[in-house]
VEXDREN-2710 file (C-alpha; in Angstrom, 1 decimal):
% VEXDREN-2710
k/r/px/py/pz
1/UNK/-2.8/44.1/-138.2
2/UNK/0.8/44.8/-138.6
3/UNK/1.3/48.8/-137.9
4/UNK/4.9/50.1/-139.6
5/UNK/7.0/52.1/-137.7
6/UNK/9.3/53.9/-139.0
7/UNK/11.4/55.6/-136.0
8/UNK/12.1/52.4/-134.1
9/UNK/11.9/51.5/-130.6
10/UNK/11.2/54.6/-128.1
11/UNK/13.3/55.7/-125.9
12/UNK/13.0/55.3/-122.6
13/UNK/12.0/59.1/-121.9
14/UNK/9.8/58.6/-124.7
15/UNK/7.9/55.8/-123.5
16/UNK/7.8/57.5/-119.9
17/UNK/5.7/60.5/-121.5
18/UNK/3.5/58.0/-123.4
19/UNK/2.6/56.1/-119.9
20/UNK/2.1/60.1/-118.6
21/UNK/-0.2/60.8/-121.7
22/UNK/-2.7/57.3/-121.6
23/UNK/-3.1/58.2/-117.9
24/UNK/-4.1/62.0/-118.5
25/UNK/-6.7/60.3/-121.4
26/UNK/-7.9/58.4/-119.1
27/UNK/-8.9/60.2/-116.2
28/UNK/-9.9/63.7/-118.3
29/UNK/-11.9/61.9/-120.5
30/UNK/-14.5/60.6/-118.5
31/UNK/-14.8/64.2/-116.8
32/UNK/-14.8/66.0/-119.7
33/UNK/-17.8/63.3/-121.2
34/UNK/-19.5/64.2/-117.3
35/UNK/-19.4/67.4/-118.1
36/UNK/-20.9/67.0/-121.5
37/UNK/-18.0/68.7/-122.9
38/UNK/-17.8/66.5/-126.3
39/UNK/-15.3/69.1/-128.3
40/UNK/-12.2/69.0/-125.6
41/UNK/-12.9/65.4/-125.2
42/UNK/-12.8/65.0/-129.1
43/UNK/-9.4/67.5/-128.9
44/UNK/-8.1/65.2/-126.0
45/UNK/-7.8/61.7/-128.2
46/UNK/-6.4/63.9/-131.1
47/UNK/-2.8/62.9/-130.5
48/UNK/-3.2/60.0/-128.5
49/UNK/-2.5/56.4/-130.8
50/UNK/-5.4/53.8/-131.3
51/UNK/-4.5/51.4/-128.6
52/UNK/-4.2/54.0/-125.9
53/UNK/-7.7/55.5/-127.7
54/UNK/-9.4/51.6/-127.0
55/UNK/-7.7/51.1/-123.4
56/UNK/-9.3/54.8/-122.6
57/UNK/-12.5/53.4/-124.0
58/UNK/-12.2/50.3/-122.4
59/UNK/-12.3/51.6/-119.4
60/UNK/-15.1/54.1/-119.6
61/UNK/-18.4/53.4/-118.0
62/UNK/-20.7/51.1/-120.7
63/UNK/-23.2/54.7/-121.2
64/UNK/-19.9/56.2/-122.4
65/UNK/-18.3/53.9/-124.7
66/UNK/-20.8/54.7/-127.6
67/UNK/-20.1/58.1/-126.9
68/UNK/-16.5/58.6/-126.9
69/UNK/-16.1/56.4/-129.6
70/UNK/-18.4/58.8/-132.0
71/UNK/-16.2/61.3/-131.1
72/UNK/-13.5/59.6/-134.0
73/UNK/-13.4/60.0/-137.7
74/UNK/-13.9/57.1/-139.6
75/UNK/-10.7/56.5/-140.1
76/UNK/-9.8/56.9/-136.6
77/UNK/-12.7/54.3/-135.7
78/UNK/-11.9/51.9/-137.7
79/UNK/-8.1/51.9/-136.1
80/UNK/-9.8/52.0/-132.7
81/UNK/-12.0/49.4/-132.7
82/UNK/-9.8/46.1/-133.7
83/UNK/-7.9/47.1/-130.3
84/UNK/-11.3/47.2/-128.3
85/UNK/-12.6/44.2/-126.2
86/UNK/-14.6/41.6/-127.5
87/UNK/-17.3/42.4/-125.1
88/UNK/-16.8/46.8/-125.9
89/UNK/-17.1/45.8/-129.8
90/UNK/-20.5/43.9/-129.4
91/UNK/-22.0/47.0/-127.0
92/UNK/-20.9/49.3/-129.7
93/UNK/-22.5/47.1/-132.4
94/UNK/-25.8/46.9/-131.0
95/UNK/-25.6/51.1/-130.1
96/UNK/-24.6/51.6/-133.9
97/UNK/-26.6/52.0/-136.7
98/UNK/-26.5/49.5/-139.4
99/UNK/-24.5/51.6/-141.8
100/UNK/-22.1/52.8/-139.6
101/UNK/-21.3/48.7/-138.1
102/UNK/-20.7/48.1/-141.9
103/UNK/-18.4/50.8/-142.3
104/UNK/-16.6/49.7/-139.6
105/UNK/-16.8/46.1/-140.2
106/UNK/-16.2/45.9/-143.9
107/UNK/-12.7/48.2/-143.5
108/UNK/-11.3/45.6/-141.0
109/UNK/-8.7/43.3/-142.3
110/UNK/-9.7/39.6/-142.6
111/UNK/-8.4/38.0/-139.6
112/UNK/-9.5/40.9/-137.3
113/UNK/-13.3/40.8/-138.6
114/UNK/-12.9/36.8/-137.8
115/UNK/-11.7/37.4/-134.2
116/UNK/-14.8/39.9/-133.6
117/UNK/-17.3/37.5/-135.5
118/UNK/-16.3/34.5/-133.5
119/UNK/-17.3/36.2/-130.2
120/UNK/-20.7/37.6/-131.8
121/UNK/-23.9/35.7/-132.1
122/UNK/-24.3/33.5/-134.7
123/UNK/-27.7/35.7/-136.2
124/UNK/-25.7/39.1/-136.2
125/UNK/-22.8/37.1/-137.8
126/UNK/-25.1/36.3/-140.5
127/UNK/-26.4/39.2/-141.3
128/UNK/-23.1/41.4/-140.9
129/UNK/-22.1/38.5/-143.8
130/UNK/-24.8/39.3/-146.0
131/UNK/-24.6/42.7/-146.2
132/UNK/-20.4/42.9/-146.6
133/UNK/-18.9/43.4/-150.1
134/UNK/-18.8/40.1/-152.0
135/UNK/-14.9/40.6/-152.0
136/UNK/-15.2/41.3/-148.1
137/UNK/-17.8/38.4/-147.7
138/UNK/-15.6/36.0/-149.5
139/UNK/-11.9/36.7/-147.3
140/UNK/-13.9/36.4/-144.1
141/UNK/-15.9/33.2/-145.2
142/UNK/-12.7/31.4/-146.2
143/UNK/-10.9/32.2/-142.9
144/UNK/-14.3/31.1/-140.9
145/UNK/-13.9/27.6/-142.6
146/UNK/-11.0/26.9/-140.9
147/UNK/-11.1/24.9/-137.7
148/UNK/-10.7/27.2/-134.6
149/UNK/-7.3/27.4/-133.2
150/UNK/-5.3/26.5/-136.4
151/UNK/-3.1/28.9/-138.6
152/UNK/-6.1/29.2/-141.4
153/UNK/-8.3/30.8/-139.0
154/UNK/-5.7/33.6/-137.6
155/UNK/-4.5/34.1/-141.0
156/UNK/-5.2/37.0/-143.6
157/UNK/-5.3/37.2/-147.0
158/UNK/-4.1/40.6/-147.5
159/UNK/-0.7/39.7/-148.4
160/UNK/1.9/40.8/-151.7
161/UNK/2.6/38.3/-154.0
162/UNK/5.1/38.2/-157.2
163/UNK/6.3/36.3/-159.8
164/UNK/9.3/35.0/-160.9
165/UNK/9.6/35.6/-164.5
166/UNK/8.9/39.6/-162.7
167/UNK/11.3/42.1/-162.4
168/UNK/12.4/44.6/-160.0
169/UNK/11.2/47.4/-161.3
170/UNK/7.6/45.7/-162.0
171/UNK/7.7/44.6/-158.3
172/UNK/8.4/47.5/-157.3
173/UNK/5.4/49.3/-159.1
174/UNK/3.1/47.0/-157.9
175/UNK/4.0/47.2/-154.4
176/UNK/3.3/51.0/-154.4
177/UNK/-0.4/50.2/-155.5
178/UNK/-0.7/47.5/-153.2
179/UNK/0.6/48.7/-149.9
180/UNK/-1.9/50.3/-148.4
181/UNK/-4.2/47.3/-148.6
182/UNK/-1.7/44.9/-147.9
183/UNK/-1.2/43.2/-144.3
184/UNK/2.5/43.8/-144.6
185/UNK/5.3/44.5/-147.6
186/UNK/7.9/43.6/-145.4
187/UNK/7.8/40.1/-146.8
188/UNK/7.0/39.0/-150.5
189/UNK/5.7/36.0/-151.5
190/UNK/6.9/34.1/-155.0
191/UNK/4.0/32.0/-156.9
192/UNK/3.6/30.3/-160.1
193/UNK/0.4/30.2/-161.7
194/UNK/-1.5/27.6/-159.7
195/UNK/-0.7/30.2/-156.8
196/UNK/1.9/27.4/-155.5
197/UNK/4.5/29.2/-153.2
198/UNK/7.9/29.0/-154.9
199/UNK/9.9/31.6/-152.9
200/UNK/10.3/34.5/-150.7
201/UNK/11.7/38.0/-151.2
202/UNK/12.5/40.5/-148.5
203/UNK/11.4/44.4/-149.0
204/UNK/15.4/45.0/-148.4
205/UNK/16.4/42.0/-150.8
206/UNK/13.9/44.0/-153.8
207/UNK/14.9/47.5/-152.7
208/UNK/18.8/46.6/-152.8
209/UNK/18.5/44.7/-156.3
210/UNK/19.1/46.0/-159.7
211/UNK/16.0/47.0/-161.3
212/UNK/16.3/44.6/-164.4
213/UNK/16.9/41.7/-162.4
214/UNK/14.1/39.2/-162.3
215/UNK/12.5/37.8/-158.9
216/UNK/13.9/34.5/-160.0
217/UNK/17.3/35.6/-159.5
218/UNK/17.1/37.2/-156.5
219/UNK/13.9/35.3/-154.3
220/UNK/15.2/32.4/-152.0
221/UNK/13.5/29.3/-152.7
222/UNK/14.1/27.5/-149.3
223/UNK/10.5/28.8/-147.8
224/UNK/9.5/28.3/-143.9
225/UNK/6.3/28.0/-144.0
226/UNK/2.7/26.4/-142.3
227/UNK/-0.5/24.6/-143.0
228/UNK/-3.3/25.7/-142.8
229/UNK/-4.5/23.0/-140.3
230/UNK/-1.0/23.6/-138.1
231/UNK/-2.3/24.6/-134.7
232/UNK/-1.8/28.3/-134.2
233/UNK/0.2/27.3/-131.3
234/UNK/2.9/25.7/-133.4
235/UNK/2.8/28.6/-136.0
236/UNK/3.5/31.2/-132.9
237/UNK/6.5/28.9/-132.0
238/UNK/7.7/28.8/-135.7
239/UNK/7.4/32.8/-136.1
240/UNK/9.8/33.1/-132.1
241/UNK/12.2/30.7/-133.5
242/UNK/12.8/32.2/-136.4
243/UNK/12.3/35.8/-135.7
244/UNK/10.0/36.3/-138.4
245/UNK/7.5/39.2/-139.3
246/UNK/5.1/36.4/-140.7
247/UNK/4.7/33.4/-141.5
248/UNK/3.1/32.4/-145.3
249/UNK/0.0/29.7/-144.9
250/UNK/-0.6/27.3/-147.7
251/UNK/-3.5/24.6/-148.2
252/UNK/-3.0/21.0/-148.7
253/UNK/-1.9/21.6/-152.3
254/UNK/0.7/24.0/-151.6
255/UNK/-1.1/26.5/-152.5
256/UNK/-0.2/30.3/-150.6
257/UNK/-3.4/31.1/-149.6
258/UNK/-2.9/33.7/-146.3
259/UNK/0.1/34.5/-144.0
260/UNK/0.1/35.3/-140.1
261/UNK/1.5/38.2/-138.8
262/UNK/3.6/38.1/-135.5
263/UNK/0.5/40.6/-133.8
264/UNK/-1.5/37.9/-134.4
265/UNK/0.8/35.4/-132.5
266/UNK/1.2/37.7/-129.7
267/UNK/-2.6/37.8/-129.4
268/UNK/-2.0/33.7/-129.4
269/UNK/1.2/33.9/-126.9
270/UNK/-1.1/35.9/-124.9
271/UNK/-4.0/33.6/-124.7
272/UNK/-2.2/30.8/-124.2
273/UNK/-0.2/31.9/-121.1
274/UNK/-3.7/33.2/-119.9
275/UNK/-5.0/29.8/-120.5
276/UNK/-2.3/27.7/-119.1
277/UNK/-2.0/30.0/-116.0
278/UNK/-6.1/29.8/-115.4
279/UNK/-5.8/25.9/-115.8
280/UNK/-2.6/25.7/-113.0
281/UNK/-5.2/27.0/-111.0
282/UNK/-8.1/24.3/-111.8
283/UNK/-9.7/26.0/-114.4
284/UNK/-10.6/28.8/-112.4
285/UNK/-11.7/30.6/-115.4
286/UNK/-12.3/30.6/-118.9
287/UNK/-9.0/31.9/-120.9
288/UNK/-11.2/34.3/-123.7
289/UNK/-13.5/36.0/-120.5
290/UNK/-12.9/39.5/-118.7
291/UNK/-12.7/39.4/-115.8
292/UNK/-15.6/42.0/-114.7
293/UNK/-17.6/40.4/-117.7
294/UNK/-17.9/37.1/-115.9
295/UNK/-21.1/36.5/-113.7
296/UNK/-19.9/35.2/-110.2
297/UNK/-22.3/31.9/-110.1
298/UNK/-20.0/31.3/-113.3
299/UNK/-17.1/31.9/-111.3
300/UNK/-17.6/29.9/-108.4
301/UNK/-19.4/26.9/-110.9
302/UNK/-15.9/26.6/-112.4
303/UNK/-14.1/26.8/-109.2
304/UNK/-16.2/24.1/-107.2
305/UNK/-15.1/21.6/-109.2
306/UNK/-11.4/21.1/-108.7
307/UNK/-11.9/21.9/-104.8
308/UNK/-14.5/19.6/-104.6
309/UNK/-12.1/16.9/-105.8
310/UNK/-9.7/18.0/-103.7
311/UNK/-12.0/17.9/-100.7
312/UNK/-13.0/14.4/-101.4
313/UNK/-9.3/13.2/-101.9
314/UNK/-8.4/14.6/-98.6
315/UNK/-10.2/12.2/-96.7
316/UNK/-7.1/10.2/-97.6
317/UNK/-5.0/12.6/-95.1
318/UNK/-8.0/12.1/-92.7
319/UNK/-8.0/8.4/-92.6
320/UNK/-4.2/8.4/-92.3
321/UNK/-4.3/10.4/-89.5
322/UNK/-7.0/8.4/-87.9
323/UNK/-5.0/5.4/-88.5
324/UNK/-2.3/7.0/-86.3
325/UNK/-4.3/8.2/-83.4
326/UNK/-2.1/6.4/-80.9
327/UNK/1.3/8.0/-81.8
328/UNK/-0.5/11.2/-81.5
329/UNK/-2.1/10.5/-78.2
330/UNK/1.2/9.7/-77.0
331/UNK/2.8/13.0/-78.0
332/UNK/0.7/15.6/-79.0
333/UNK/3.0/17.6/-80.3
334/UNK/3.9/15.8/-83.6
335/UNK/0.4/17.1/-84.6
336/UNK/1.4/20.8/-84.4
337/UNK/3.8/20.1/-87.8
338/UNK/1.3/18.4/-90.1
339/UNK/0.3/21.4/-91.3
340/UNK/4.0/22.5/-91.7
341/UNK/5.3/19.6/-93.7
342/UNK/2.3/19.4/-96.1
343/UNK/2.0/23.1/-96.2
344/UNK/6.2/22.3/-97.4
345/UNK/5.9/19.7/-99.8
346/UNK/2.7/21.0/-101.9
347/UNK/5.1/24.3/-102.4
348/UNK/8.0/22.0/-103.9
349/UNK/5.3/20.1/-105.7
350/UNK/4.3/23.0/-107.4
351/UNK/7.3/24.5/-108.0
352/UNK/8.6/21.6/-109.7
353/UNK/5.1/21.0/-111.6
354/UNK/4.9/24.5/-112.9
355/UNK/9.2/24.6/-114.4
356/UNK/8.3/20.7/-116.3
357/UNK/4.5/22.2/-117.3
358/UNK/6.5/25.6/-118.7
359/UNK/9.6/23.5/-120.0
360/UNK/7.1/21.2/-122.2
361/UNK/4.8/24.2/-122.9
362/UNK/7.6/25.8/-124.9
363/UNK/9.6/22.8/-126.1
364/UNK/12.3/23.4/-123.9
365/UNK/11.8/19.5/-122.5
366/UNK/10.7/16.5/-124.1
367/UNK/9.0/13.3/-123.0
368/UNK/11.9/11.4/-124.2
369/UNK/13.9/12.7/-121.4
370/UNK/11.6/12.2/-118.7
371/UNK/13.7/10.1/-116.4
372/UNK/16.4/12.9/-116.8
373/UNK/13.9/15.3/-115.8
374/UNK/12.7/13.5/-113.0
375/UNK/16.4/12.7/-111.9
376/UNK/17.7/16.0/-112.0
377/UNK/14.2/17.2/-110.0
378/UNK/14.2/14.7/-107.5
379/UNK/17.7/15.6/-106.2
380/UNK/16.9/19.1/-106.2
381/UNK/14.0/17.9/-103.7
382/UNK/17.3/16.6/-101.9
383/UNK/19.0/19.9/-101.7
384/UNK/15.7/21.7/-101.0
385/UNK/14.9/19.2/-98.2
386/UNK/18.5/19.5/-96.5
387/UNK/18.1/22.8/-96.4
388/UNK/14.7/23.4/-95.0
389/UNK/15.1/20.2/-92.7
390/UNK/17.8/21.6/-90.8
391/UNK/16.4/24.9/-90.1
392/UNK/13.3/23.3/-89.2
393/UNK/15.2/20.6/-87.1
394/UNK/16.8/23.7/-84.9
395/UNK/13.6/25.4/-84.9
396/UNK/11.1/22.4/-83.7
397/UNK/13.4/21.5/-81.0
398/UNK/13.1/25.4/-79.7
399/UNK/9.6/25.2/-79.7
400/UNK/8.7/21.9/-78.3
401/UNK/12.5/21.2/-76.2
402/UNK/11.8/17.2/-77.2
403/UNK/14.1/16.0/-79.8
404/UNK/13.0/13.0/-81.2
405/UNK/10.1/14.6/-82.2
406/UNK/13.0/17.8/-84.1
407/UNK/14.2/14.6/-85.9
408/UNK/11.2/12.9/-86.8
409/UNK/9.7/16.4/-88.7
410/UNK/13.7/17.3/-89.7
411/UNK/14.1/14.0/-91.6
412/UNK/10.0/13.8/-92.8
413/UNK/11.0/17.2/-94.1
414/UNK/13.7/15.8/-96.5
415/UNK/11.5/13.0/-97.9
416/UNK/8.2/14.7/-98.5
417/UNK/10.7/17.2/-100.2
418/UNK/12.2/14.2/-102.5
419/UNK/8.5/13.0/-102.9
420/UNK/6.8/16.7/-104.0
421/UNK/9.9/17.1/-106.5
422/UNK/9.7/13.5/-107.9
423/UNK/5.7/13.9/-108.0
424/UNK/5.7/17.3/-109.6
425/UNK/8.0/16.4/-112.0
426/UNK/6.4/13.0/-113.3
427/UNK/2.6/13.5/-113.0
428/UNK/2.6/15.9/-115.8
429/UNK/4.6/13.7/-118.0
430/UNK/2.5/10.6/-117.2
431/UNK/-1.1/12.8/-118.0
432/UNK/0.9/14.5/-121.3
433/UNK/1.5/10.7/-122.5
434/UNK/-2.0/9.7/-121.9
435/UNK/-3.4/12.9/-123.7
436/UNK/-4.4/14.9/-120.8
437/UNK/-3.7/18.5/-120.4
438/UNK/-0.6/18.2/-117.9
439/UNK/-1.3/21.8/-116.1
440/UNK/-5.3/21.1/-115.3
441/UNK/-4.6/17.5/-114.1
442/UNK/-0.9/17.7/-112.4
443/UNK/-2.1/20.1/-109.3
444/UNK/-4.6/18.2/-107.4
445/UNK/-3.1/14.8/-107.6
446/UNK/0.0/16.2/-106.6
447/UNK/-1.5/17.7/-103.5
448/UNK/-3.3/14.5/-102.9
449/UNK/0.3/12.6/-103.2
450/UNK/1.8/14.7/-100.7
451/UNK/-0.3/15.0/-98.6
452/UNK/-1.6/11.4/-98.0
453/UNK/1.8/10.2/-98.4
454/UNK/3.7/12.8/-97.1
455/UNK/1.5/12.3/-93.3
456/UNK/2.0/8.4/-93.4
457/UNK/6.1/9.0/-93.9
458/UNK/5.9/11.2/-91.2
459/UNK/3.8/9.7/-88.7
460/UNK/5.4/6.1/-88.9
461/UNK/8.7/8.0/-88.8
462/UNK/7.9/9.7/-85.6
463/UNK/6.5/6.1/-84.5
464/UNK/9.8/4.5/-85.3
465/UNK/11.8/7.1/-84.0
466/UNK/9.8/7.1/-80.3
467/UNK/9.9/3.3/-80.0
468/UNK/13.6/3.5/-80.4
469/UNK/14.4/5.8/-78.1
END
């Protein structure tokens, strides 16, 4: 739901007293609710605004949530309880009485409703359905139609539209009837009779025009615009690009039949960073759960699987170092900086992994320039390893006084360096082109690479190096 402000951005002082005022909610609401005292509770939230009223909620023991939120008008409620958490928004269903849920419910706009009804259960779903206005009913059953994750499913209907043969001062008029129902007037959408989209008219363009002018003359008919199958990925991408408000959404036919607001493309922005920064960690949670709301033999299910791939594919590093018990045996120190260079070159690894994963994740890189990618990362594993293999060249020579052993981990250093950066890099664009999620896949093969790889170049370094001497 887009909110209109009308004195801009705050000021900085003005945003410093607004941090000052949601922590003073906070902690003097749940005393005051202790204390049973429900009218300076209900005086507290008067001047606070709805999303600092849902964070105070939020936060609020599960026994008090039902309370404090009964402490709220209607009106008030209903503002309150699209910024709530899923899982706050299905306690409070199941503490409310059926009339007051519909109340709630039915006075949310489209797209909201569909976010809350997608996290209910399917039977409260149904009958929340049933019991909506058959206006009401018909929004929200359109929008659930839509495949999950595309723009007709973030969408709303609650948009202005005009017509061309219109003019201003018509528009105008019809605005003022509209507004208060509409999901924003900043934007105004042109149609023809079969509801095609023709054009777009901004509130300024209207307000600025002569009031005999007709939409035709003024409206500009070069419209961005969406599917409603586009992912809602692609649709939060269009709407940063572009620096738009919203976006209109048309069916297969042209057709306008919703538009998505840029709050609803944060929410999207938002999950998807989530998601992308759950799955650089192997999945170690589900992007849409809290995380006090999930169980921990959840937790540790979804954990246990990426290090139990890891564990297995570390037997690699095992066997190599098996395979070079003799060199070891012979000086026992080149074992005291395995952990050091592998420790080393999963950091670059993952360093360059998580710049190509972010660079494809917002367009900024391409698959067609992959070997330009892989070039420029590979000799920034150079630099990286000149660096570091110097210092740590100086530094293993203080600690063990036996310099073919500094040069062996100095130069190892370099090339496990070159290898993480030229590994980090490429495995994400080699699972991309096979049609595997780049940041779930990339993390423990590059740790396997390095360090299976990165122990052999090492060890048969320091072997070479020692029989030369």
């Amino acid at each position: 739901m887009v909110s209109d402000q009308a004195n801009g951005a705050p000021s900085s002082l003005q945003a410093a007293s607004r941090r000052e005022l949601r922590q003073l909610v906070k902690s003097q609401l749940q005393l005051l609710l202790e204390q049973n005292n429900l009218q300076a509770a209900k005086l507290l939230l008067v001047p606070v605004q709805p999303a600092d009223i849902a964070e105070a909620i939020d936060e609020l023991p599960k026994t008090m949530q039902a309370i404090a939120f009964r402490l709220l008008s209607k009106a008030e409620a209903i503002a309150v309880y699209e910024y709530l958490d899923t899982a706050v928004q299905q306690s409070l269903i199941e503490e409310f009485k059926r009339q007051d849920v519909l109340e709630i419910v039915g006075e949310m706009s489209p797209d909201d409703r569909v976010r809350l009804f997608d996290e209910l259960p399917a039977k409260v779903v149904s009958r929340l359905l049933s019991q909506l206005s058959p206006e009401e009913r018909q929004s929200t059953a359109l929008l659930l139609g839509y495949e999950t994750g595309t723009a007709g499913r973030i969408m709303t209907p609650e948009y202005i539209s005009l017509k061309e043969e219109w003019t201003v001062e018509r528009a105008l008029e019809g605005i003022r009837r509209l507004a208060n129902v509409s999901e924003t007037i900043y934007y105004l959408y042109v149609i023809d009779a079969a509801r095609h989209l023709t054009g777009i008219l901004s509130l300024r363009g209207l307000v600025t025009a002569q009031p005999s002018q007709t939409i035709g003359e003024i409206m500009v008919r070069e419209v961005v615009y969406a599917h409603t199958h586009t992912t809602q990925e692609e649709v939060a991408r269009m709407i940063q690009r572009y620096d738009f408000l919203a976006i209109p959404i048309v069916d297969t036919e042209q057709r306008l039949v919703g538009i998505v607001t840029v709050d609803d493309v944060l929410d999207v922005l938002e999950q998807e960073t989530t998601k992308d920064i759950y799955t650089l960690g192997g999945g170690v949670q589900a992007g849409a759960d809290g995380y006090f709301q999930t169980d921990l033999l959840t937790v540790a299910r979804r954990r246990v699987i990426w290090l139990l791939v890891l564990l297995i594919t570390n037997t690699g590093t095992s066997a190599v170092i098996r395979s070079q018990q003799a060199v070891l045996q012979q000086v026992v120190a080149l074992a005291a900086f395995i952990p050091l260079l592998i420790g080393t070159g999963g950091n670059v690894g993952a360093q360059s992994s998580t710049v190509v994963i972010r660079g494809l994740n917002t367009d900024e890189i391409s698959k067609s320039k992959a070997w330009q990618i892989i070039r420029r990362e590979a000799l920034a594993g150079l630099l990286l390893g000149l660096m570091l293999g110097i210092v740590v060249l100086g530094w293993a020579y203080l600690l063990q006084g036996n310099l073919a052993v500094a040069i062996a981990v100095g130069i190892s250093l370099v090339a496990i360096s070159i290898l993480a950066s030229v590994a980090g890099s490429a495995l994400p664009l080699v699972f991309l082109s096979f049609g595997l999620d780049p940041a779930l896949m990339s993390a423990p093969f590059i740790t396997t690479v390095v360090d299976v790889l990165g122990v052999l170049i090492y060890l048969n370094l320091a072997r070479f190096i020692l029989q030369t001497q």
